[in-house]
Structure formats: structure tokens, C-alpha cells
C-alpha positions as CSV (number, residue, x, y, z in Angstrom):
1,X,124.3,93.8,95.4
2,X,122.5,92.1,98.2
3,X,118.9,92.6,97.6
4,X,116.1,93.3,100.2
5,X,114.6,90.2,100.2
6,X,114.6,89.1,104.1
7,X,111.7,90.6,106.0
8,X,111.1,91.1,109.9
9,X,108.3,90.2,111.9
10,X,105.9,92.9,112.7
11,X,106.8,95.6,115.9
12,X,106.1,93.5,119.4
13,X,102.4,94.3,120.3
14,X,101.5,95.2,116.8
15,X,98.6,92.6,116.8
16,X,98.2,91.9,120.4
17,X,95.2,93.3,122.6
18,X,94.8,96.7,124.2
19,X,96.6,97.3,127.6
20,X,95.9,99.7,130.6
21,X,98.0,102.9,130.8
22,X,98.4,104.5,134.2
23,X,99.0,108.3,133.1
24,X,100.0,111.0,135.6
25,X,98.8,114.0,134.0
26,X,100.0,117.6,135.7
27,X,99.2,121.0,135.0
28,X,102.3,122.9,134.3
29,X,102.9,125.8,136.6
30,X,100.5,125.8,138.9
31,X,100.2,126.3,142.7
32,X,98.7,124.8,144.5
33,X,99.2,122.1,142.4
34,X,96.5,120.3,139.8
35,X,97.1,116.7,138.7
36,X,95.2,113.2,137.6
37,X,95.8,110.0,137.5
38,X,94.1,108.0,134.6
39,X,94.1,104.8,134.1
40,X,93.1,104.1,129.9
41,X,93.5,101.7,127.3
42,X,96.3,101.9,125.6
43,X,94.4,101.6,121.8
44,X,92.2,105.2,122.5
45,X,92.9,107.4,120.0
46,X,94.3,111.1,120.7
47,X,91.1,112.3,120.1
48,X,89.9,110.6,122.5
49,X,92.1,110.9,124.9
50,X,91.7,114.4,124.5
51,X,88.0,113.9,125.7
52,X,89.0,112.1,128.7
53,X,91.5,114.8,129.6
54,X,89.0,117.3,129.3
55,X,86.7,115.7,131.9
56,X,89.0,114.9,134.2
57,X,90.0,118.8,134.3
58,X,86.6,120.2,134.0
59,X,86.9,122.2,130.6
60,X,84.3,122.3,128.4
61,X,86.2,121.9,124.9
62,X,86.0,125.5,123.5
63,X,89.4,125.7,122.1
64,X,91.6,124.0,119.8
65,X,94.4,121.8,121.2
66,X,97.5,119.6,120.5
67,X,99.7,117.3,121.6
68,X,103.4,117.8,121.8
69,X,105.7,115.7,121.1
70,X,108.0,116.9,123.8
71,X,106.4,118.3,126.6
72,X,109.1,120.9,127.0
73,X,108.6,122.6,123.5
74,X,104.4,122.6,123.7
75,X,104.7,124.6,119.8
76,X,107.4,122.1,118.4
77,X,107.0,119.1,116.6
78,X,103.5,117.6,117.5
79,X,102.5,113.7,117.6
80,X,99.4,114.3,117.3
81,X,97.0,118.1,116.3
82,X,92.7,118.8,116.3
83,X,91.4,118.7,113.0
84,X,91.0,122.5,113.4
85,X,95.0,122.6,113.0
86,X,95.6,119.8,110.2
87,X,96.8,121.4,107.3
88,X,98.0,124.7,108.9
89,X,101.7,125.9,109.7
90,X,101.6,123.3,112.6
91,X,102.9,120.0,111.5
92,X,101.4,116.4,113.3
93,X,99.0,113.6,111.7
94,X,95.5,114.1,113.0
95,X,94.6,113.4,116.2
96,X,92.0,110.6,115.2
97,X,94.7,108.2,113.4
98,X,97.2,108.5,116.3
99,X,96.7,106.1,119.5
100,X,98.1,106.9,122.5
101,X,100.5,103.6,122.3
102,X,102.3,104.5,119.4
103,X,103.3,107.8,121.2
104,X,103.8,106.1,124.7
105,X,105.6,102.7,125.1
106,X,107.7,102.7,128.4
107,X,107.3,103.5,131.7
108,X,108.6,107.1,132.7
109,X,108.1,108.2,128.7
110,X,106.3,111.4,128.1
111,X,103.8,113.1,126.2
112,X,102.5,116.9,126.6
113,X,99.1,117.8,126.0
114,X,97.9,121.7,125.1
115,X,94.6,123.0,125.5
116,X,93.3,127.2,124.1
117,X,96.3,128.7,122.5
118,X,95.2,131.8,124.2
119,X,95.1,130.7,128.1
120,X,97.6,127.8,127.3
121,X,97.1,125.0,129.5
122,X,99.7,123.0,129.4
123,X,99.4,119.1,130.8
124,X,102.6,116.8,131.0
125,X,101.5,113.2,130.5
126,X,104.1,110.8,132.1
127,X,103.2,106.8,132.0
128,X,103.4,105.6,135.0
129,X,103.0,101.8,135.0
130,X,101.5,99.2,132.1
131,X,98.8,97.0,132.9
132,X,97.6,93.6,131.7
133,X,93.3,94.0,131.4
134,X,91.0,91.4,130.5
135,X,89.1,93.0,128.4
136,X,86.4,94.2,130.2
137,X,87.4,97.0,132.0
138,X,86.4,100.8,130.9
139,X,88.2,102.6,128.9
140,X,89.1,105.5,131.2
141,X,89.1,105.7,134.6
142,X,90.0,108.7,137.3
143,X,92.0,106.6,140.2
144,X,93.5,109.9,141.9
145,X,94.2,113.8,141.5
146,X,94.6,116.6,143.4
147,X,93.8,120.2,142.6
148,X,90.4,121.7,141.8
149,X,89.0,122.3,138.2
150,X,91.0,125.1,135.7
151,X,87.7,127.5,134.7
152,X,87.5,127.8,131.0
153,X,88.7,131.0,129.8
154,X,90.1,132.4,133.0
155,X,93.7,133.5,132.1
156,X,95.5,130.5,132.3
157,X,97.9,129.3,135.1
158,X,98.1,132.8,136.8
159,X,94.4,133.6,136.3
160,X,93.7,130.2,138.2
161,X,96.6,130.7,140.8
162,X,94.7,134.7,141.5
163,X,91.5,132.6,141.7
164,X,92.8,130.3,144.1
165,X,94.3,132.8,146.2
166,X,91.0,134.9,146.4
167,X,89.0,132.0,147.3
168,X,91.6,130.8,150.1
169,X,91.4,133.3,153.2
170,X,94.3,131.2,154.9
171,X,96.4,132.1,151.7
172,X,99.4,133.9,152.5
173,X,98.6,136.1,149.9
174,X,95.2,136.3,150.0
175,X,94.2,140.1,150.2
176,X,96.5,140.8,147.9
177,X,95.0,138.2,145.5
178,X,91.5,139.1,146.1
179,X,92.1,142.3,145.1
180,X,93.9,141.6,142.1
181,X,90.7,139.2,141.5
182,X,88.4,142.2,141.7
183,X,91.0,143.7,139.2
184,X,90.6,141.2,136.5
185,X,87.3,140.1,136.7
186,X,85.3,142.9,138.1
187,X,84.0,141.6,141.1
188,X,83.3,143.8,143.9
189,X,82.0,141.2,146.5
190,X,83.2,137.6,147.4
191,X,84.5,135.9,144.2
192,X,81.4,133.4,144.1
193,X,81.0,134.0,139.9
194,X,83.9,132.0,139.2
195,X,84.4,130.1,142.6
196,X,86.6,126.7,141.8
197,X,84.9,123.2,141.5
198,X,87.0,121.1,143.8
199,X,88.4,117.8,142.5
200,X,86.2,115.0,143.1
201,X,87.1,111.5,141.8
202,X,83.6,110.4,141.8
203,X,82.2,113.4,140.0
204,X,85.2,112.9,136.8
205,X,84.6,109.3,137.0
206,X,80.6,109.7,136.1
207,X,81.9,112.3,133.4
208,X,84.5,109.2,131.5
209,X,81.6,106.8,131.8
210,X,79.7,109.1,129.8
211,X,82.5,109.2,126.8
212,X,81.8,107.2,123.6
213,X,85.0,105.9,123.8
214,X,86.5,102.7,122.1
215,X,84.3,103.0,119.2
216,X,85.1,101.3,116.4
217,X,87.8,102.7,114.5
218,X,86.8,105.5,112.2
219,X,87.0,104.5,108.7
220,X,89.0,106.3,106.0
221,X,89.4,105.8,102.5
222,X,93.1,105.6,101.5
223,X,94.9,105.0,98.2
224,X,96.2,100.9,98.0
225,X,99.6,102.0,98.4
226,X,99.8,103.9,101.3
227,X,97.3,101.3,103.3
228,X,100.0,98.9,102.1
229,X,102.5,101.1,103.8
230,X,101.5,101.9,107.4
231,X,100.1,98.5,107.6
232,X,104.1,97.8,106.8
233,X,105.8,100.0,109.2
234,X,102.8,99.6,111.8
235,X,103.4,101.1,115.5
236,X,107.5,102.5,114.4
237,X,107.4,106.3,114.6
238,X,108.1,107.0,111.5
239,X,104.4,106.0,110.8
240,X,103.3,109.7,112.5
241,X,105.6,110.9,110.0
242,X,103.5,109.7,107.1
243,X,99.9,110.1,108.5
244,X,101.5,113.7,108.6
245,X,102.2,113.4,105.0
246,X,98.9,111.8,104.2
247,X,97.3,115.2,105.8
248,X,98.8,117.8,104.0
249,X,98.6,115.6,100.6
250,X,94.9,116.5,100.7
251,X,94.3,113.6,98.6
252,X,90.4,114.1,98.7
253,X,90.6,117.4,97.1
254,X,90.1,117.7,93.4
255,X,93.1,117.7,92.1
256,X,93.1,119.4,88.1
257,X,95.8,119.4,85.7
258,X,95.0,122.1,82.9
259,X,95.7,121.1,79.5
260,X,99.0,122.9,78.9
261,X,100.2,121.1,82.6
262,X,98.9,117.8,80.8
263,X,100.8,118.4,78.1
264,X,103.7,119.4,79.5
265,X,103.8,116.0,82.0
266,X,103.4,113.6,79.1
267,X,105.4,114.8,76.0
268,X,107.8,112.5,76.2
269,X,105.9,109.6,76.8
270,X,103.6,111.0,73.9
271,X,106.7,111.5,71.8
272,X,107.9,108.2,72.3
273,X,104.3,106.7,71.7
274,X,104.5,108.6,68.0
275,X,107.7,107.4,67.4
276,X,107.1,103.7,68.0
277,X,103.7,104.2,65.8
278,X,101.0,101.7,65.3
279,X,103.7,99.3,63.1
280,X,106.6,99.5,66.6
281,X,110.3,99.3,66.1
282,X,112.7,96.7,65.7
283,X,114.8,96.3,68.7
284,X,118.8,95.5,68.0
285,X,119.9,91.9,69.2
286,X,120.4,93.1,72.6
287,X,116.9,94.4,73.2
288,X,117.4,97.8,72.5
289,X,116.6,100.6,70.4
290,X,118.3,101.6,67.2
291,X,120.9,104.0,67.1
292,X,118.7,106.4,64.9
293,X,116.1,106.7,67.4
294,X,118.4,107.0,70.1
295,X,119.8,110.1,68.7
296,X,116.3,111.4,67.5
297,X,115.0,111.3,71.5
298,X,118.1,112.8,72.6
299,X,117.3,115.6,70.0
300,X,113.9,116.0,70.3
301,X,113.4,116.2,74.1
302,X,116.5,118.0,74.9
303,X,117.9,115.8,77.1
304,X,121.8,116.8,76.0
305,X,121.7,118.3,79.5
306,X,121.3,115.7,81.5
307,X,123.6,113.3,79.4
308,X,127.0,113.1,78.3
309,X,128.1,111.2,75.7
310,X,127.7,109.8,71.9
311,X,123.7,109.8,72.7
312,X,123.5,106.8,70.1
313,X,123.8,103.5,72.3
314,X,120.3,103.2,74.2
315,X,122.6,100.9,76.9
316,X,124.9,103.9,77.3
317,X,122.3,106.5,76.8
318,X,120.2,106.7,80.3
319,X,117.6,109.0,80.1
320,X,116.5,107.5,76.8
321,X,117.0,104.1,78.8
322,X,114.9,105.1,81.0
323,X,112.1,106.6,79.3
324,X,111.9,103.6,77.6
325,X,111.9,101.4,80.5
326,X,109.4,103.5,82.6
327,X,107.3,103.8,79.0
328,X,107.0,99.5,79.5
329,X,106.7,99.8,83.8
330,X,103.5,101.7,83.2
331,X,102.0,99.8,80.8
332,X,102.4,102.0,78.2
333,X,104.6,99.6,75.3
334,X,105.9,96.2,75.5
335,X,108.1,94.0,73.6
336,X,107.2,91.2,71.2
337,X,109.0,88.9,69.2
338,X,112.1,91.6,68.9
339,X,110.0,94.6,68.6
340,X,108.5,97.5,70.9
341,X,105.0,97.9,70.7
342,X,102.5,99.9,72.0
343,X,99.6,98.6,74.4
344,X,95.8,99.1,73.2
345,X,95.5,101.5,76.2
346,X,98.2,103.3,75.3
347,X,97.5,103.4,71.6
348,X,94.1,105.3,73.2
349,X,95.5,107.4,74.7
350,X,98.4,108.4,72.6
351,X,97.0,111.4,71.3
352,X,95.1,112.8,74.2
353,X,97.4,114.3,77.0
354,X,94.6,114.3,79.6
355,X,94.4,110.7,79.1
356,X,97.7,109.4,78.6
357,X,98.0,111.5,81.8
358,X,95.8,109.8,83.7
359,X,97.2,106.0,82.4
360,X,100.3,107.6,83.5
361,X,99.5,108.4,87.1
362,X,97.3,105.5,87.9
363,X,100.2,103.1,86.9
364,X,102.1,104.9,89.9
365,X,104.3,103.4,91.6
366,X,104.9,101.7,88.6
367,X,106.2,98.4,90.4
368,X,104.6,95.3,91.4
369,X,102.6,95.9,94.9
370,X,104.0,94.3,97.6
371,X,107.8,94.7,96.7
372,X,110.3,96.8,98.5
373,X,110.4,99.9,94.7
374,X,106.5,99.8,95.3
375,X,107.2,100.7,99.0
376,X,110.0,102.9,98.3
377,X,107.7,104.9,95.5
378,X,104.8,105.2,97.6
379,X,106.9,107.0,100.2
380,X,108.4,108.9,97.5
381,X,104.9,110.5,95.9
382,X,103.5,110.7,99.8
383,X,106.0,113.0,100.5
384,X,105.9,115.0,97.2
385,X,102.1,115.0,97.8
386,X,102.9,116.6,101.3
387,X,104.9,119.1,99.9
388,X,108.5,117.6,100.5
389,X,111.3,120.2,99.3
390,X,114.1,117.7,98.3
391,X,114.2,114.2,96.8
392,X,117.6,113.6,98.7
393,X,116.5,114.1,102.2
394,X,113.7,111.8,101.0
395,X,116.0,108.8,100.9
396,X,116.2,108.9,104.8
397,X,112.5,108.6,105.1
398,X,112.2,105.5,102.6
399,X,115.5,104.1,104.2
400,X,113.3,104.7,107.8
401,X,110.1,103.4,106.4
402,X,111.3,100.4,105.1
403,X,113.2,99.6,108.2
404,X,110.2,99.7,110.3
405,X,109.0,97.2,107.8
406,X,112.0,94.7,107.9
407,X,113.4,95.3,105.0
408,X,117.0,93.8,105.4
409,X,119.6,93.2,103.0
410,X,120.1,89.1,102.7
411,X,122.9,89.0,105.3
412,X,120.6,91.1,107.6
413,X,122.3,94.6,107.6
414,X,120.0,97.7,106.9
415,X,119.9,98.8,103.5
416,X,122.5,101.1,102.0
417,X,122.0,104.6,100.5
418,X,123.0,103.0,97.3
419,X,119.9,100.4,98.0
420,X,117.8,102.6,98.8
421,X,118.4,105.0,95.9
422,X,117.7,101.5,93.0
423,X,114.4,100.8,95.2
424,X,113.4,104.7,94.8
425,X,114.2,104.5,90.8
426,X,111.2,103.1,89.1
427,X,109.1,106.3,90.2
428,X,111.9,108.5,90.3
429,X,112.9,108.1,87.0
430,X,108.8,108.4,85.8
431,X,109.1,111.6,87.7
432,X,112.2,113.0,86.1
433,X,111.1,112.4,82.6
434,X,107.4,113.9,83.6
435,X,109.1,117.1,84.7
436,X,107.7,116.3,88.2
437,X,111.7,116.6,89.5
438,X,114.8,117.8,88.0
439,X,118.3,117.7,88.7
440,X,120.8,120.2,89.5
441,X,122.1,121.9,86.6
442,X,125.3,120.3,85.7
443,X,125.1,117.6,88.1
444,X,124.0,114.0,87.8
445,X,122.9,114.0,91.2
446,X,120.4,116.3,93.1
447,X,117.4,115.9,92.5
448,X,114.7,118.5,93.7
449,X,111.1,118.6,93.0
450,X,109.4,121.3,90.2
451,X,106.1,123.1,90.0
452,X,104.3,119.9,89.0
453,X,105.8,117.7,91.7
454,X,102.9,118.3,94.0
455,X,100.2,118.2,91.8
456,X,101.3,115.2,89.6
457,X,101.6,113.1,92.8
458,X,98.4,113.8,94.4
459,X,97.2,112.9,91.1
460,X,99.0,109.6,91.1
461,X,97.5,109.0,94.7
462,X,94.2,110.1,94.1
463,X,93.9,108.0,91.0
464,X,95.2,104.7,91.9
465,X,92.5,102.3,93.9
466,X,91.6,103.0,97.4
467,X,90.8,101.0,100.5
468,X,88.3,101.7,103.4
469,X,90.0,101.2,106.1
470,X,90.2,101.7,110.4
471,X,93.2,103.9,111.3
472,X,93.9,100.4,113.2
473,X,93.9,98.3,110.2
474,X,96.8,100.9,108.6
């Protein structure tokens, strides 16, 4: 097997300086018609960009808002949601870790942007042109636009277009609107109450220089291996994909394991520990475990169902093979001179399952940082973490993820499903034995995640060391 040893450069850009993006942004729908055209840096935040969109149509930021993905589906896939929605049944990575350039890359590519799920104002953001800067120019500017000011709360496009209308005697339609205008908001007289701001580029250019924006980053505390990851896949999509994941993980939550959960999680790392004992057992020539306690693992943690076989030849014998392996990977025995031994931590912790827990899930992934498993198993618990349904569609993300990384196989082709599925088996097999997946009855293959999938990995995340870092510096 070729192994994934060459790596890429990082994305173009990834490290240069912030650039100027001319943005058209329309309001869908409406007559006459309501536009801007903002000139920002490309490195704002969503967040932020959601501040300057809010000046430059005069709304007051009352409601939630999002921005979708494709401007044609404004309740499909997000790139980017308020911190109101994070969490909820809308899926997209936080507004604040998302900058506009990792969303928006070409000239004629589009974003949508909507604002109160009630009145639904919908905003189509097309790049228009990339600019060089120097540096010193604002962050935001208003260069153009057309259209007066949306009022908060007015019924949407058609409450603005009645609005309009009513305030317009050379309308075509402008009786009729005025009276529908005394309809739905109760005015008897001229419509003065809610009479339109026009657009003025001075007025929405004093409102941007106001914005904090291009503060510093925000900082945020986030587990070794995942920092290690988005730094990895930097500005590639698939990075949205895991802020996403980092969400709904809710990593900063307690996260408790009962006692019987404990238990449960580490019996057959705790059997195992027994069985080796405070004296260890004699390996066989070849480095592996007798026959007899082959057969005794295979007996005692019922693992006839997941094996065929004699069940007495550790080489022949996988799941013992493994638990064995992944028992070593996390620190918890080691070999000396010919025999298995356990390690002073794990001789600790050998009769306590909320501490041999605990060694368990701060070993995780239990493979040297910086290599392609430890990449792979990071993806693996992030997405467990988030709530991922199936292991197998999981391969696609970690074949993705590593991509954006470079990842390559030595003669440069992208790595295989059979590549990716040894980079994925470190934690994968950690999880199986743990209960934290299982496979299909009566098949060798898939896998799907249990009850303590979830749970166990946000443990493993939540445990393992963390770095304060800038949503820049993932």
C-alpha cells in the first residue's frame, strides 16, 4: 500500500492579507427595487458582515438571521447561522468562525443572506469584483444603492412594496395602495408613521464607520485535535462542515458518564487489565498472546459474534488483536522483554471504571498527533460528537478532510477508501471494543454508532488538552 506520506501546500491565500470584496447585495422581490453595493474586506466575519448589512438597509437587528448557502433555497443548507440558531434543527457553523472569504472566492459567486423569519428579508449577495488594498482602508464601505430603507417589522417585501405605493402619488397604483396601507396599519391620514427613509450613501456610510469591525479574532478554546484539524484543511469547504460539527458537539457542556455507562465502556479494557495482572503474560515468539488467553477473551467478552474462526491464534483472532493493540495505543500495557505489562497509570486505574475511563478517553485519538490516523480519528469523534448517524458515510468526510490537507498517496493520487478506512482504525477499533459503535449483525462491515457514541466522544474531546485560539488561527 502506498501510504499518505506526501503533503500539499496550504489553499492559495491561506496566509496572505485581507482583500476588498465589492458585493452587490439585492433585496429579493421588491419593486421598486432595493440594492447596495459594499465594498468589505474579505477576512470580516459573518457576524460581521451581518452588522454591516444591517446598516446599509436600515434595520435595527431585532430578529434572528442566516446565511444560505444557496441563495435560491434561503431554509437549506446554511454557511453560516446567529448564535440564536446554533444547535437547533438548522444546520451551519456559527456565524462568528465563518469569514466571508471562505464562502466567497470568485467573481459572480453567490451568497444569500436572511433577516426575521417572520417578514423574511431575503438579500442575494453576488461578488462583483476582488480588490488588492493596502491595508489601510475601512473595513466596509457603502459605494452605491438604490432603493429606500425596508422598516423593521412591516410585513416584508409586500408590506414595503404597499408602503411604497402609498407614499408615491405618481404610482400607478397608488389609491389603491394607500388604501390597502390604511388597511394594514391603521392609518386614517397620510402614511407619515411609517414614511420610508430614502437611501443615502452618506447617511450608511457614517453608520459602517461606527461598526467595531476587524477586531481581533474572537478567541475560543478548542480541544488540540481539532485546532490541529481546521488549521489542516484551512479555507476548503469542508472546514464549514466541521465548525458545524464542533457546534452541535457542545464540547463545553458537562459531559457525565454514570457509573453503570463507565462500566459498561471499559470492561474489556478492565478485563484485559485483570488478566495480564500485576506479574503480565508471556508473549509467544511472535509477539503474541497465548492460545489460552486468546480463547479465554473470546469467551469472556462474547466476541464469537463478531469473529469466525478457531478463536485461539491472537494473529488470526481480530477483535482480540485488537483490543490488545488499542489496550498498548492508549497507554494502557506495553511489552517488555517478551512480556505484556501493564503501565503504572493503568495499574491505577484498573479497578476504578470512572478512571480507567477517563485514561481511556484522554488517550483519544490514540495515535501520534500530527499523522494522517490522528487526523482521520479526530474527524471521526467530531462527527460522533455532532451526532453523526453512520460510521460509513463518515469515511467521505475524512477522505474530504484530509484532501483539503494534502494528504496524497506517494505517487500523488488521492487516497483510497481502503486508505482511508486503515487511517480511521486506531479510533475505530477503541470505539468498537468500548461499545461506542457496533457492526451489523452478521456482517464484518457496517459499522453504526450506539447509545454511548455520542457521549463517549464528547468525553474524549472534552478531556484531551485544549488550545485558545482566533477562529483565524484554526
Amino acid at each position: 500500500m502506498s501510504g499518505p506520506t506526501a503533503r500539499a501546500h496550504p489553499p492559495p491565500g491561506q496566509d496572505g492579507p485581507a482583500r476588498t470584496f465589492v458585493l452587490h447585495a439585492a433585496l429579493v422581490g421588491a419593486t421598486p427595487p432595493v440594492w447596495r453595493r459594499l465594498a468589505v474586506s474579505s477576512g470580516l466575519h459573518l457576524d460581521e458582515l451581518h452588522a454591516v448589512l444591517q446598516a446599509a438597509f436600515g434595520w435595527e437587528d431585532d430578529h434572528l438571521y442566516r446565511f444560505p448557502s444557496d441563495p435560491d433555497d434561503p431554509w437549506g443548507q446554511a454557511a453560516a447561522l446567529c448564535p440564536f440558531d446554533v444547535g437547533e434543527w438548522q444546520t451551519g457553523a456559527p456565524a462568528e468562525q465563518v469569514r466571508l472569504e471562505e464562502v466567497l472566492a470568485g467573481e459572480g459567486e453567490q451568497l444569500g443572506y436572511l433577516y426575521d423569519y417572520g417578514d423574511n428579508w431575503e438579500v442575494v449577495l453576488t461578488l462583483e469584483a476582488i480588490e488588492a488594498t493596502t491595508g489601510e482602508e475601512p473595513p466596509a464601505v457603502c459605494r452605491d444603492g438604490g432603493g429606500a430603507e425596508p422598516p423593521e417589522d412591516c410585513g416584508g417585501v409586500p408590506g414595503y412594496e404597499v408602503i411604497a405605493g402609498a407614499q408615491d402619488p405618481s404610482h400607478p397604483q397608488h389609491a389603491e395602495l394607500l388604501a390597502e396601507f390604511r388597511q394594514w396599519f391603521g392609518a386614517e391620514d397620510d402614511p407619515a408613521p411609517i414614511r420610508l427613509t430614502p437611501f443615502d450613501v452618506d447617511t450608511v456610510g457614517a453608520r459602517l464607520a461606527d461598526l467595531d469591525l476587524g477586531s481581533p479574532a474572537r478567541p475560543q478554546e478548542v480541544p488540540v485535535a481539532v485546532a490541529d484539524l481546521l488549521a489542516g484543511v484551512g479555507r476548503h469547504p469542508v472546514r464549514q462542515r466541521l465548525l458545524h460539527l464542533l457546534a452541535e458537539a457542545e464540547i463545553d457542556a458537562p459531559v457525565v458518564l454514570d457509573p453503570d455507562t463507565a462500566a459498561a465502556i471499559v470492561r474489556p479494557y478492565q478485563w484485559l487489565l485483570e488478566r495480564v495482572g500485576e506479574d503480565g503474560i508471556k508473549l509467544t515468539k511472535a509477539g503474541y498472546l497465548p492460545p489460552a488467553h486468546v480463547e479465554a477473551a473470546m469467551h469472556a467478552l462474547d466476541l464469537w459474534e463478531e469473529w469466525i474462526g478457531a478463536g485461539n491464534r491472537e494473529d488470526l483472532t481480530a477483535p482480540v488483536l485488537d483490543l490488545r493493540e488499542s489496550a498498548q495505543q492508549l497507554g494502557l500495557l506495553r511489552k517488555y522483554r517478551g512480556r505484556l505489562l501493564r503501565t503504572k497509570r493503568a495499574t491505577t486505574a484498573a479497578a476504578d471504571p470512572a478512571a480507567l475511563c477517563h485514561l481511556i478517553t484522554e488517550r483519544m485519538p490514540p495515535a501520534k498527533r500530527g499523522t494522517a490516523k490522528h487526523r482521520a480519528g479526530a474527524v471521526v469523534l467530531l462527527a460522533l460528537a455532532g451526532g453523526a448517524a453512520s460510521i460509513d458515510d463518515l469515511e467521505a468526510l475524512v477522505a474530504e478532510a484530509l484532501g483539503a490537507e494534502g494528504w496524497r498517496h506517494t505517487d500523488g493520487t488521492p487516497l483510497d477508501d481502503w486508505t482511508i478506512s486503515a487511517l480511521q482504525h486506531p479510533t475505530t477499533s477503541v470505539l468498537l471494543r468500548v461499545g461506542a459503535i457496533e457492526r451489523h449483525r452478521g456482517s464484518l462491515g457496517g459499522l453504526v454508532p450506539t447509545a454511548h457514541a455520542r457521549p463517549f466522544a464528547r468525553a474524549a474531546l472534552a478531556s484531551t488538552p485544549r488550545v485558545t485560539v482566533a477562529p483565524d488561527g484554526l
